[in-house]
N, C-alpha and C positions, 0 to 999 in steps of 0.2 A: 666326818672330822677325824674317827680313830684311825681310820686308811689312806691319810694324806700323805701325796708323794712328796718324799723329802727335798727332791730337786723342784716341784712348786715353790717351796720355800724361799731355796735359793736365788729363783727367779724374785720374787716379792722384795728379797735385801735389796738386789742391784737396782732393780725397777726404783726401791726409796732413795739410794742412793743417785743414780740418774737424772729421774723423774724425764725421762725421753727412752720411748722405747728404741731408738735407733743407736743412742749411746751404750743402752743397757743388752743389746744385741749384739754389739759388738763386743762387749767384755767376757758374755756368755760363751763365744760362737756358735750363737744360732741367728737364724733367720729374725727378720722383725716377725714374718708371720707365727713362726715357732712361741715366740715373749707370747704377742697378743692373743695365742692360744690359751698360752700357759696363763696369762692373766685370768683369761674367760672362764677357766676351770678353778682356779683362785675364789673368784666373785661367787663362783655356785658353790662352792665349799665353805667359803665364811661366811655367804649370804651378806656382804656388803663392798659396794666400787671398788673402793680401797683407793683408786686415783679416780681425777676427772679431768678432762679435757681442759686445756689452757691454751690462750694463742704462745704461751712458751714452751710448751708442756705437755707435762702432766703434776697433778697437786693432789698432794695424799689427802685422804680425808683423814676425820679424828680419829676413826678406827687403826687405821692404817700408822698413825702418828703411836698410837700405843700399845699397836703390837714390833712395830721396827727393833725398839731398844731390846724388849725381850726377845721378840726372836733372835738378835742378833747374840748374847750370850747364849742361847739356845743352842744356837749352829755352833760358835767358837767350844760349846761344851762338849758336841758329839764329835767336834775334830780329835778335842785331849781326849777322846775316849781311843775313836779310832787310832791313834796315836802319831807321833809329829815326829819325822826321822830327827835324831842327833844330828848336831850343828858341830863338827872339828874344827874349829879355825886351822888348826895346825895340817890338816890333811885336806879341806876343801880347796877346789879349781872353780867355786861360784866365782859369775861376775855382778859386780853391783855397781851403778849407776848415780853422783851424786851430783846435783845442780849446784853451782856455786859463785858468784859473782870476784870481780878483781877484790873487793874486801876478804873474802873468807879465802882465797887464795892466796893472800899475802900472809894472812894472819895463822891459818887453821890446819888449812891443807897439808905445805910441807912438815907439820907433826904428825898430820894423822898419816899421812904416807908412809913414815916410818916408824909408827905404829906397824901398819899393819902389814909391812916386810917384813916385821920380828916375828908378829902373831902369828900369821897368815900368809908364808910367803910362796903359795900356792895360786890366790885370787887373781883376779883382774879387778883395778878399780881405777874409773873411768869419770874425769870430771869433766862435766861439758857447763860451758856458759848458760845462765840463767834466760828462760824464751818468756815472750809474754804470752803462751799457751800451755804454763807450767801446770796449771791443775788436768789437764788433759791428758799430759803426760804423764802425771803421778796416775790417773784413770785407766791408762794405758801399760802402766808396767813401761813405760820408756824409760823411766826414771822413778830410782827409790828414794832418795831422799834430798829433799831441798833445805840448802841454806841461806838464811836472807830473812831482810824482814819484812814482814806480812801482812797484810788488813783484810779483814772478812772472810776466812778460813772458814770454808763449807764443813758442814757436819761429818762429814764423810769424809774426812785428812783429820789428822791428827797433828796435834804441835806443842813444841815445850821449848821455853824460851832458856836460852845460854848461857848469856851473860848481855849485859846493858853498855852503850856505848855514850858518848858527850858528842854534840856538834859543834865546830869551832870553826875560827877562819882561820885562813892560811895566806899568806901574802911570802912576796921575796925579803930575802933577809933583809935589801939595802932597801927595800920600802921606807918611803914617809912615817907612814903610819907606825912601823917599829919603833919608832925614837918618842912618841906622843902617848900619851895615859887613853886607857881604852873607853872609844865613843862609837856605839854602835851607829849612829847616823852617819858619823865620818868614816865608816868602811861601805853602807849601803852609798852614799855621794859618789866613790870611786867605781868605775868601771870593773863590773863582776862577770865572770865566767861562769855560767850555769852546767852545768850536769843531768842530763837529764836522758831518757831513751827517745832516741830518733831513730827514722828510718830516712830512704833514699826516694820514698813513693808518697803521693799526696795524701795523709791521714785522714783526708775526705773521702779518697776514694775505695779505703780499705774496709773489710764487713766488721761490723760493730763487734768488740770481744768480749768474752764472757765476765761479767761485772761478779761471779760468786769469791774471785780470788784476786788481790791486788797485790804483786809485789814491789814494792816503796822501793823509790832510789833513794837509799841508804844516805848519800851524802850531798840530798838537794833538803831545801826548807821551805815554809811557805810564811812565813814571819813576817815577810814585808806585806801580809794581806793585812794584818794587825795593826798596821799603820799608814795610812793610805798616804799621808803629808810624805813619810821617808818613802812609800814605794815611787813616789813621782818623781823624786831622788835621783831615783838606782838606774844605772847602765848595765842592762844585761843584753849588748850586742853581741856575744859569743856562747858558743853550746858544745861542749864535748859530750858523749855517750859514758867516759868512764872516768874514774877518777885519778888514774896514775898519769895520764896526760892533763887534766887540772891544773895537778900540782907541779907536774913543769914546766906547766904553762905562766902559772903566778912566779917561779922561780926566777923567769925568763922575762915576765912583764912587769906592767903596773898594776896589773889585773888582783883584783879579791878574788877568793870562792871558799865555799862554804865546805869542810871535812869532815869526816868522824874523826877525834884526835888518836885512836890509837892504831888507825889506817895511815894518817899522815905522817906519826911519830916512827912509823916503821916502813913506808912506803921508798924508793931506790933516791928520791929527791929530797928526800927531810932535811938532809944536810945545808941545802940549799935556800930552804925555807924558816919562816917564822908560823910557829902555831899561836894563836894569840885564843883564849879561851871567855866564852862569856862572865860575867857576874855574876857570881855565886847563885840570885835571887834571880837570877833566868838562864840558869843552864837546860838545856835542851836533851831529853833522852832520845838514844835510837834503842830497840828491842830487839836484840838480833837471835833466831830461833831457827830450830830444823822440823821439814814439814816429814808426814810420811803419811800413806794411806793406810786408812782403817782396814783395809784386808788383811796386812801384812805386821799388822801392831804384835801380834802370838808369834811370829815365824822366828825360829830360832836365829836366823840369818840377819834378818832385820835389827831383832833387838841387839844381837854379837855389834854390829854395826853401829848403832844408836850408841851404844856404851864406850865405842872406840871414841866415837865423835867428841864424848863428853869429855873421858882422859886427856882427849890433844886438846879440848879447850881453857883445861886446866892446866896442860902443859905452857901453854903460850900466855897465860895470864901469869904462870910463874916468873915466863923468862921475861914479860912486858915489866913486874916489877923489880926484877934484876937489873935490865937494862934500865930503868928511871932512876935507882941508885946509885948508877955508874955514871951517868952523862949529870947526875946533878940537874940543877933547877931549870925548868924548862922554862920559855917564854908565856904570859899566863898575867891576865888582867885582875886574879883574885890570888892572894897569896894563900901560902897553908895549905896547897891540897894535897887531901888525903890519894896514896898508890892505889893501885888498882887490885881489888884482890879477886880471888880463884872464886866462881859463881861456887853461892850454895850448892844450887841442883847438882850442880857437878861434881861438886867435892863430894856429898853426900851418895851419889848415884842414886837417888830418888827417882818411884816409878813415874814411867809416860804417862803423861795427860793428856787428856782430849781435851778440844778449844780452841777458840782461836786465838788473833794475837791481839 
């Protein structure tokens, strides 16, 4: 035990991370035979599995469950020993990688861009559309950090939520429904456009995807499962992939569909549209947060980037209450509401959490 190679170690994090020697092989670069060596020499040095064969797998035992956590401060201890080059924003050429869907590109994006031209105007920074194989890519180093909101955030990603959004409907301005006191049955009755991720290939025929990470489409609902009488109601003969065609699309029709309100209030059609907001007594949250993998939570780089993320999200929560002062009272089925203010976390810069969403 006192002559344990320190790179067995490191094999044993990613293995718990993983739990697939062929996933944890490749993060490594090494062979699978390499891992399951380095396993074999693991098992005779703690004298216990540590994993066991699974038809998914592999599944840590209890040993392994309670050496993970301390190892892993263990290793992040002997990094700050060996020590972690300085992070310049003002003189790095890194490039970083962030996941972001047409919400956080409307909203988030063009601040933290110009952020980080002032800070940083050195880097590359590269937003690519949000994939449904995103925890894969966070595994992979394709991508450092995702924005969006989340369900079932695996141990091994790290997350810290932003700021909270409302779900509302959005109809054309000269809609029916505008001129009438708000009645949720009477918007599920009208013909609604859904939002949802499609593809072009039969979802039968595609291999089943990894169920450790969900990324929610932000500006669909599932509220009419809550009432089976109005879902029998509701016309959902149409489906866009995103939400800035949605809302031209209601613009342009009779069509409902369901928004985040501060994607709508600022998306290129608002002018054209009515946001009408639920009752007080059932408004709807969305959680919107940036993911990042637990490797990269210490790297200076990372965290420099995490912190921009938070300032532009404070930046656009500012300018969202700027602008709600200027245009005056929006359309809105509960009177009195309260502006939107700058998330805690943010204003405060409060440390990352791990968790999920």
């Amino acid at each position: 035990m006192t002559n344990i190679d320190l790179n067995l170690l490191r094999v044993f994090d990613v293995l718990y991370d993983e739990c697939n020697v062929t996933r944890a092989a490749a993060r490594l670069f090494l062979s699978q035979s390499a891992v399951s060596h380095a396993l074999a020499r693991l098992r005779d040095v703690l004298g216990d599995p540590l994993f066991v064969r699974i038809p998914s797998g592999l599944q840590p035992t209890s040993r392994a469950h309670q050496l993970a956590p301390r190892l892993r401060v263990a290793l992040a201890e002997i990094r700050n020993v060996v020590g972690i080059p300085l992070f310049d924003p003002a003189k790095t050429r890194q490039r970083f990688v962030i996941s972001a869907g047409s919400y956080f590109c409307t909203l988030i994006v063009p601040g933290l861009i110009a952020l980080a031209r002032k800070s940083a105007p050195g880097i590359t920074l590269q937003i690519v559309n949000t994939s449904a194989d995103l925890a894969q890519a966070l595994d992979q180093q394709q991508v450092d950090i995702a924005l969006g909101a989340f369900d079932r955030v695996p141990p091994r990603l790290r997350s810290e939520v932003l700021f909270h959004d409302e779900k509302a409907w959005a109809i054309g301005s000269h809609h029916p429904l505008a001129k009438q006191p708000f009645d949720h049955a009477a918007f599920l009755a009208w013909p609604r456009l859904a939002i949802g991720i499609a593809t072009a290939t039969d979802p039968s025929r595609e291999p089943p995807a990894r169920k450790d990470l969900v990324s929610r489409v932000i500006l669909e609902t599932n509220d009419e499962a809550d009432s089976p009488r109005l879902a029998q109601r509701a016309s959902t003969s149409m489906m866009v992939y995103d939400a800035t065609t949605a809302i031209a699309v209601t613009a342009a029709t009779d069509m409902v569909t369901l928004v985040a309100r501060r994607y709508a209030a600022a998306c290129p059609s608002s002018a054209q549209i009515r946001i009408i907001d639920f009752p007080r007594n059932h408004v709807e949250t969305i959680e919107l947060s940036m993911l990042w993998h637990s490797r990269v939570h210490d790297d200076p780089g990372s965290l420099w980037l995490r912190a921009l993320i938070r300032e532009a999200v404070t930046l656009s929560s500012g300018a969202s209450q700027s602008q709600g002062s200027a245009t005056g009272t929006r359309a809105s089925a509960r009177a009195g509401k309260k502006p939107e203010r700058a998330p805690a976390r943010a204003r405060s810069g409060r440390a990352d959490r791990a968790g999920g969403s």
